[in-house]
N, CA, C and O of each residue as an XYZ file, in Angstrom:
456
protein
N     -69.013     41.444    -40.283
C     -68.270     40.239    -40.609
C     -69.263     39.108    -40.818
O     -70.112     39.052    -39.929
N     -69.322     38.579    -41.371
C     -69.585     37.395    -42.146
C     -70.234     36.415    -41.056
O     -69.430     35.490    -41.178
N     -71.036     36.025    -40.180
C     -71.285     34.854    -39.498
C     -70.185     33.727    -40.018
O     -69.208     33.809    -39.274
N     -70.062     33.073    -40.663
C     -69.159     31.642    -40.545
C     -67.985     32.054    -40.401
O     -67.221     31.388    -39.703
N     -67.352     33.755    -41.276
C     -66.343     33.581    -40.755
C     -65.585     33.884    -39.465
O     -64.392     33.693    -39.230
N     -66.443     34.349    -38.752
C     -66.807     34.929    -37.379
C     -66.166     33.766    -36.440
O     -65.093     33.762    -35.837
N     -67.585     32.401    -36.554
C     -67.585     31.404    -35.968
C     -66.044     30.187    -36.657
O     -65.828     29.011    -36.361
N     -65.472     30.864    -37.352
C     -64.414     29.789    -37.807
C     -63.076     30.204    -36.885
O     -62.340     29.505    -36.188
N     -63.074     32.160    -37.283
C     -61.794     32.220    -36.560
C     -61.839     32.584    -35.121
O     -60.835     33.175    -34.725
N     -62.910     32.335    -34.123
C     -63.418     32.216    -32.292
C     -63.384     30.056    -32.738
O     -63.517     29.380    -31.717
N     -63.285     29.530    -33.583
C     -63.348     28.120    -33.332
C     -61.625     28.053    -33.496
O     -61.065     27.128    -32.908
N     -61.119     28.636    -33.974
C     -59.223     28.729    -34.206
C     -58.670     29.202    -33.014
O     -57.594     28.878    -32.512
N     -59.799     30.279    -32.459
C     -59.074     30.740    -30.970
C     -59.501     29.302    -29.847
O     -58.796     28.806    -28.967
N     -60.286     29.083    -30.093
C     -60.678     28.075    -28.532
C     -59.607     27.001    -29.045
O     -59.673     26.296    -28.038
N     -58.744     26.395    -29.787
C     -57.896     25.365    -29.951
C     -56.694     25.911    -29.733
O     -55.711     25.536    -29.093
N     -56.944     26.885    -30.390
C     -55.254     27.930    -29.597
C     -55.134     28.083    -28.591
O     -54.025     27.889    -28.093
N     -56.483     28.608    -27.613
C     -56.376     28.760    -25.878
C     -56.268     27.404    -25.219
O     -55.620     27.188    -24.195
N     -57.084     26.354    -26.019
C     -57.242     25.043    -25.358
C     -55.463     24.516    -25.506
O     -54.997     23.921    -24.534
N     -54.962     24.652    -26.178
C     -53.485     23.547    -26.758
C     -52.926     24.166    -25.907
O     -52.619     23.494    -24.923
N     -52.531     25.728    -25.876
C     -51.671     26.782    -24.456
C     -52.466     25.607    -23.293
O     -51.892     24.588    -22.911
N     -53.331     25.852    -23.025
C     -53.578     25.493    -21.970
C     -53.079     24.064    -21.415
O     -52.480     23.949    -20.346
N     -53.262     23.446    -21.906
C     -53.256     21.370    -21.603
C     -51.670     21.462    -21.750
O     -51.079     20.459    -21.350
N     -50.807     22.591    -22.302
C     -48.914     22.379    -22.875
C     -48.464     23.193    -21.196
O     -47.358     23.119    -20.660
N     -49.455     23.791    -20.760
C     -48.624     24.539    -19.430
C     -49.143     23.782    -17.943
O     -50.160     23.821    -17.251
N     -48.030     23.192    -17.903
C     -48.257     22.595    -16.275
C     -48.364     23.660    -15.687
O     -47.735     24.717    -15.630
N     -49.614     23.062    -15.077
C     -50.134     23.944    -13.272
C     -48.896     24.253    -12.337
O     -48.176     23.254    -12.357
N     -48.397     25.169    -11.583
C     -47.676     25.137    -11.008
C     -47.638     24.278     -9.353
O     -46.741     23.986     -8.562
N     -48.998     24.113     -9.391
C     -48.807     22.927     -8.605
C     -48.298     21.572     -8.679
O     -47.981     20.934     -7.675
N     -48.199     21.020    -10.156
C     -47.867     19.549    -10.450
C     -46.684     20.002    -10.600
O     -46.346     18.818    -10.594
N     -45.841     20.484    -10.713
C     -44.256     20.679    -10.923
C     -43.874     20.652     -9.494
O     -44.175     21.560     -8.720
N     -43.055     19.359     -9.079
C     -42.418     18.993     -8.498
C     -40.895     19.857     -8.078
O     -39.892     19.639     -8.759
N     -40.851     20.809     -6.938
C     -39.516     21.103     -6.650
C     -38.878     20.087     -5.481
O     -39.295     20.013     -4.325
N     -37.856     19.383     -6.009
C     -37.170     19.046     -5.133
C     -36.264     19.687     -4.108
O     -35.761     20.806     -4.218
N     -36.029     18.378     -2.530
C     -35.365     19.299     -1.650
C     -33.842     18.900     -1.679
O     -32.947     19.383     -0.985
N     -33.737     17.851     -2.691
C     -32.068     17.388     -2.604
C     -31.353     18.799     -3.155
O     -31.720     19.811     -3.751
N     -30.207     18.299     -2.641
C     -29.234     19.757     -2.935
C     -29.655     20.451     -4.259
O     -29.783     19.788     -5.288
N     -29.787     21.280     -4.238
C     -30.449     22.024     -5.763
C     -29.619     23.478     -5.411
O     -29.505     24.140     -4.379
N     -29.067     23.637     -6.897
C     -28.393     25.041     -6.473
C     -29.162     26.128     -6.577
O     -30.160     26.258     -7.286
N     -28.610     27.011     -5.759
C     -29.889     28.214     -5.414
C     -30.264     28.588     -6.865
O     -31.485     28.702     -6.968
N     -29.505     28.849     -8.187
C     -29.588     29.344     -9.525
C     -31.086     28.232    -10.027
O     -32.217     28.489    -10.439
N     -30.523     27.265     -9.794
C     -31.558     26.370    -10.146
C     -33.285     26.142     -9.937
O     -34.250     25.904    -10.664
N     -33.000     26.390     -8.368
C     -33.754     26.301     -7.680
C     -34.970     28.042     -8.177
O     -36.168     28.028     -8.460
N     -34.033     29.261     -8.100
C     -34.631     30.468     -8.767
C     -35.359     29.803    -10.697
O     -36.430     29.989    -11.275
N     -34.704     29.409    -10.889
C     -35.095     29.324    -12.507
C     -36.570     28.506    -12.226
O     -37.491     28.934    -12.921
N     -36.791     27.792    -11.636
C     -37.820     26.774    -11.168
C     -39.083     27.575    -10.823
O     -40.256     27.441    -11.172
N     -38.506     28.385    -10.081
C     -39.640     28.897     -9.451
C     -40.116     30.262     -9.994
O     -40.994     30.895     -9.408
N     -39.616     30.636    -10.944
C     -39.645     31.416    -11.916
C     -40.176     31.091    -13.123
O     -40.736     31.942    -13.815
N     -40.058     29.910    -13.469
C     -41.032     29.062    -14.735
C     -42.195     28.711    -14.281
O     -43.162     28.567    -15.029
N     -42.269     28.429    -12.289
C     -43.800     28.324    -12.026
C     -44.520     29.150    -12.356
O     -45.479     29.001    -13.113
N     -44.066     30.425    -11.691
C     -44.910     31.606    -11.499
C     -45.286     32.482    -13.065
O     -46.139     33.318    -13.361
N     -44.077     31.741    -13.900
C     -44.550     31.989    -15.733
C     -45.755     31.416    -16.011
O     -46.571     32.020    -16.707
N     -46.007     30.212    -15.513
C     -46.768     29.189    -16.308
C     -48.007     29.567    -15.272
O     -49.047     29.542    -15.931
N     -48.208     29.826    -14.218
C     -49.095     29.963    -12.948
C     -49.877     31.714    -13.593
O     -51.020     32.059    -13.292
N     -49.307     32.221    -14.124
C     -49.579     33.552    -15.057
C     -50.015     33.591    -16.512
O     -50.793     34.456    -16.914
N     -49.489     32.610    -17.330
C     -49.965     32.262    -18.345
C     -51.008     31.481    -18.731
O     -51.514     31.415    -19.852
N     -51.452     30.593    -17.239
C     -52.961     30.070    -17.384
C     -53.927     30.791    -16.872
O     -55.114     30.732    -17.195
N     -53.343     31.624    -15.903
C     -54.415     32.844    -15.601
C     -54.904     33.678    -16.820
O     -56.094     33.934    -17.004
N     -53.679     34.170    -17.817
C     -54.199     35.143    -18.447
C     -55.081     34.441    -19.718
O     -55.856     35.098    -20.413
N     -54.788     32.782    -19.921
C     -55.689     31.986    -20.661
C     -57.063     31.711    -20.206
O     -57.925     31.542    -21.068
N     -57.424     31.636    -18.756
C     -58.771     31.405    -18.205
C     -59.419     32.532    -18.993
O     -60.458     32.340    -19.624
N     -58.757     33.791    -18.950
C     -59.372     35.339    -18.895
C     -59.394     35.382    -20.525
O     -60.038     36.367    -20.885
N     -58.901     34.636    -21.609
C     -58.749     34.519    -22.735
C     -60.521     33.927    -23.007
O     -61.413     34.475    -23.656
N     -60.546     32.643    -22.238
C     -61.522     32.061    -23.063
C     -62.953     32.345    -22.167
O     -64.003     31.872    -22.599
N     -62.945     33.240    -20.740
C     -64.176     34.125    -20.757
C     -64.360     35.259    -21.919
O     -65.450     35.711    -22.269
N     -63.168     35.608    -22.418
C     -63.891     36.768    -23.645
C     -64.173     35.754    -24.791
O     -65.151     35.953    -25.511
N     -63.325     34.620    -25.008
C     -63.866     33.653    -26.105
C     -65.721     33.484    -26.057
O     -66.444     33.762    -27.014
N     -66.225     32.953    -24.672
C     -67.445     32.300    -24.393
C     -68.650     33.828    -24.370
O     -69.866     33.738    -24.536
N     -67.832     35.201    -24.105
C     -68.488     36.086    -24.982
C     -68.951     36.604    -26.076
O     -69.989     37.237    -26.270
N     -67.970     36.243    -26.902
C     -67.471     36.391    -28.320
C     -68.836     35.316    -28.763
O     -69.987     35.524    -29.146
N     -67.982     34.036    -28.469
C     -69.251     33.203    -28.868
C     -70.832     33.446    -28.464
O     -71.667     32.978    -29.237
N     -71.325     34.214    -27.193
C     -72.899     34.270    -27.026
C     -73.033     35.301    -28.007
O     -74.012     35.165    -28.740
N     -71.946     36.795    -28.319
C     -72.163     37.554    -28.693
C     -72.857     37.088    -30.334
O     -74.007     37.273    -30.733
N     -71.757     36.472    -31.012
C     -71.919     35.832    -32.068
C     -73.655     35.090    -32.042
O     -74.568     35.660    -32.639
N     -73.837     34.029    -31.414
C     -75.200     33.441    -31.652
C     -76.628     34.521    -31.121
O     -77.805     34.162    -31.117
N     -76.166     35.718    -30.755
C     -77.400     36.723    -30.301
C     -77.309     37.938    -31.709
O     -78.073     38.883    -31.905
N     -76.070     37.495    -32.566
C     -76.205     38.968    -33.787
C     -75.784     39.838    -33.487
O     -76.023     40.740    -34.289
N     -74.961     40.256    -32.318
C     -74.266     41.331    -31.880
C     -72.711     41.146    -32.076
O     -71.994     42.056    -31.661
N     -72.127     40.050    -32.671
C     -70.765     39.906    -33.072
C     -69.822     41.062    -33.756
O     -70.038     41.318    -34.941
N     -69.140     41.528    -33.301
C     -68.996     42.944    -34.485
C     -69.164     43.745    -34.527
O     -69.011     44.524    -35.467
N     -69.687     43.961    -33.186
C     -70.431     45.503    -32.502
C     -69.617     45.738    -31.147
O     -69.553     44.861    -30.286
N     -69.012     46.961    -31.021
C     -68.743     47.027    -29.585
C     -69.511     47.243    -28.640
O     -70.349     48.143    -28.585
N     -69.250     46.341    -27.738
C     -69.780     45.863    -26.658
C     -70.566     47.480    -25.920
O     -71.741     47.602    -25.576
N     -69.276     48.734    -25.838
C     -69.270     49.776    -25.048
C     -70.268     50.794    -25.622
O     -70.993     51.506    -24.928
N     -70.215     50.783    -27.353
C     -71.113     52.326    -28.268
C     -71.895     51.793    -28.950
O     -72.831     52.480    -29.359
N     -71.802     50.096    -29.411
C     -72.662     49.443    -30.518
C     -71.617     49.903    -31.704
O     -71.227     48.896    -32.294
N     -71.268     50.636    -32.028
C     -70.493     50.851    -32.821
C     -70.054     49.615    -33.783
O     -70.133     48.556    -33.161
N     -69.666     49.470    -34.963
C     -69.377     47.973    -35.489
C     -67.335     47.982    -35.419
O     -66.754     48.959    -35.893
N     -66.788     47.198    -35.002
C     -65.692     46.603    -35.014
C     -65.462     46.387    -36.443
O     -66.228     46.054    -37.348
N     -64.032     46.700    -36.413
C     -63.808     46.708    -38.247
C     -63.310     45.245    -38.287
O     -62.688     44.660    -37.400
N     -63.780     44.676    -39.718
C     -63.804     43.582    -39.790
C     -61.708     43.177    -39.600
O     -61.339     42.178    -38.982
N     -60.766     44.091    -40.206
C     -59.693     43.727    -40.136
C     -59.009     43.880    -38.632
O     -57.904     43.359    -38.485
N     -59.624     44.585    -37.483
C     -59.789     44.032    -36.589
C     -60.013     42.777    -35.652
O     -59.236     42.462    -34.749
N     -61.394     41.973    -36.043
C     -61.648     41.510    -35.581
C     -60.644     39.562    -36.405
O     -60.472     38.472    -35.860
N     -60.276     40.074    -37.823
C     -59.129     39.010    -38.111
C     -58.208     39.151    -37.470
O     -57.740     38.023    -37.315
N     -57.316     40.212    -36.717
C     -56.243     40.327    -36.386
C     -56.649     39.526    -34.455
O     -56.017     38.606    -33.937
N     -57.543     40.091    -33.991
C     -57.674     39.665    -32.472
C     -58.876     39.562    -32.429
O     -59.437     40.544    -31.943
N     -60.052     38.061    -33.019
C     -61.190     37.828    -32.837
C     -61.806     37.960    -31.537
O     -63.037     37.934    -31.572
N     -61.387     38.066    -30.636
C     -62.213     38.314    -29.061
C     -62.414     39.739    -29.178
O     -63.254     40.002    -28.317
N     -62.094     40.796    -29.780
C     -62.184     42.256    -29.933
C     -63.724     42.239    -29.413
O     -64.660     41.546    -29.812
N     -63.689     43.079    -28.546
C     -65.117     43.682    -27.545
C     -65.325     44.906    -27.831
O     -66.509     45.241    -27.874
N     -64.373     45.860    -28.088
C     -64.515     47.199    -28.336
C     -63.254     47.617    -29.817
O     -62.218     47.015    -30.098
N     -63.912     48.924    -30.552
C     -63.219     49.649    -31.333
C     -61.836     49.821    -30.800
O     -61.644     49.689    -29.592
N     -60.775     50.130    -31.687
C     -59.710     50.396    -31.431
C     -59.207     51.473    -30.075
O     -58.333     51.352    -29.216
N     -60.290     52.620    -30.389
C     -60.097     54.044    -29.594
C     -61.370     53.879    -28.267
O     -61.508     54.735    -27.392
N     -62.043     52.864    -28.341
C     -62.290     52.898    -26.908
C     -62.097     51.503    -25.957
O     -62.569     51.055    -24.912
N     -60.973     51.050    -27.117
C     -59.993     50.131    -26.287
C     -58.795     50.897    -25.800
O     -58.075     50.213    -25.073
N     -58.547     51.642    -25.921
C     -57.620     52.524    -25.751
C     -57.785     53.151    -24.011
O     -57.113     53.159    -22.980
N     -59.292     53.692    -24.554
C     -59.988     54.714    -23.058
C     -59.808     53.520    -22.120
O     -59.133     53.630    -21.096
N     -60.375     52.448    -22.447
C     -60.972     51.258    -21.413
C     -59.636     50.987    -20.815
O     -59.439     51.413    -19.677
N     -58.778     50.394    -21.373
C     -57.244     50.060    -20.836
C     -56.481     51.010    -20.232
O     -55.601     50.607    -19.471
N     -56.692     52.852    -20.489
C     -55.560     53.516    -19.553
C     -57.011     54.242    -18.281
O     -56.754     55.262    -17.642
N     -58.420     53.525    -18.114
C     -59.297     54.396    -17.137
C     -59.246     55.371    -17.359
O     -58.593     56.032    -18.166
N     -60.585     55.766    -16.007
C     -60.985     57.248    -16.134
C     -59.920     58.287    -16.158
O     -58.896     57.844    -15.637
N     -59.832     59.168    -16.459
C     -59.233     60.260    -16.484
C     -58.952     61.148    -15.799
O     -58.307     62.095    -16.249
């Protein structure tokens, strides 16, 4: 893949992870109140915390593979899996630019050893 266009669409992901990020209150700043709140209510609440308390987790873990992506990129190894060297197909790496590994040993990596 192309260096710039490499570095354009990992610069599209860090504004995508950054905007998720700054749009999802911490589940600490969300205020549950103790005035009468009906139990339904009170469940939906604490159920949008633990959404949003999960969705910035899985964004932290987004933009450590971003800040990989990116060293990977400025060392010339962009495009290579991480696991065989192998090169990442470029329509891959448009579809999910953080791609670390080939399709089939993203596969192995995600269901473990055997």
């Amino acid at each position: 893949m192309d260096p710039a266009r490499a570095k354009e669409l990992l610069a599209h992901e860090r504004r995508r992870i950054e905007r998720t990020l700054a749009e999802t209150a911490p589940a600490n700043a969300r205020e549950l109140s103790d005035q009468d709140e009906h139990l339904a209510d009170y469940a939906s609440d604490l159920y949008q915390a633990e959404y949003e308390e999960g969705l910035a987790a899985q964004l932290q873990g987004e933009l450590g593979a971003l800040a990989r992506a990116e060293a990977r990129l400025a060392e010339g190894t962009y495009g290579l899996s991480v696991e065989s060297g192998l090169p990442i197909p470029d329509e891959r790496l448009e579809a999910f630019p953080l791609a670390e590994r080939t399709v089939e040993e993203e596969a192995r990596f995600a269901h473990g050893p055997s």
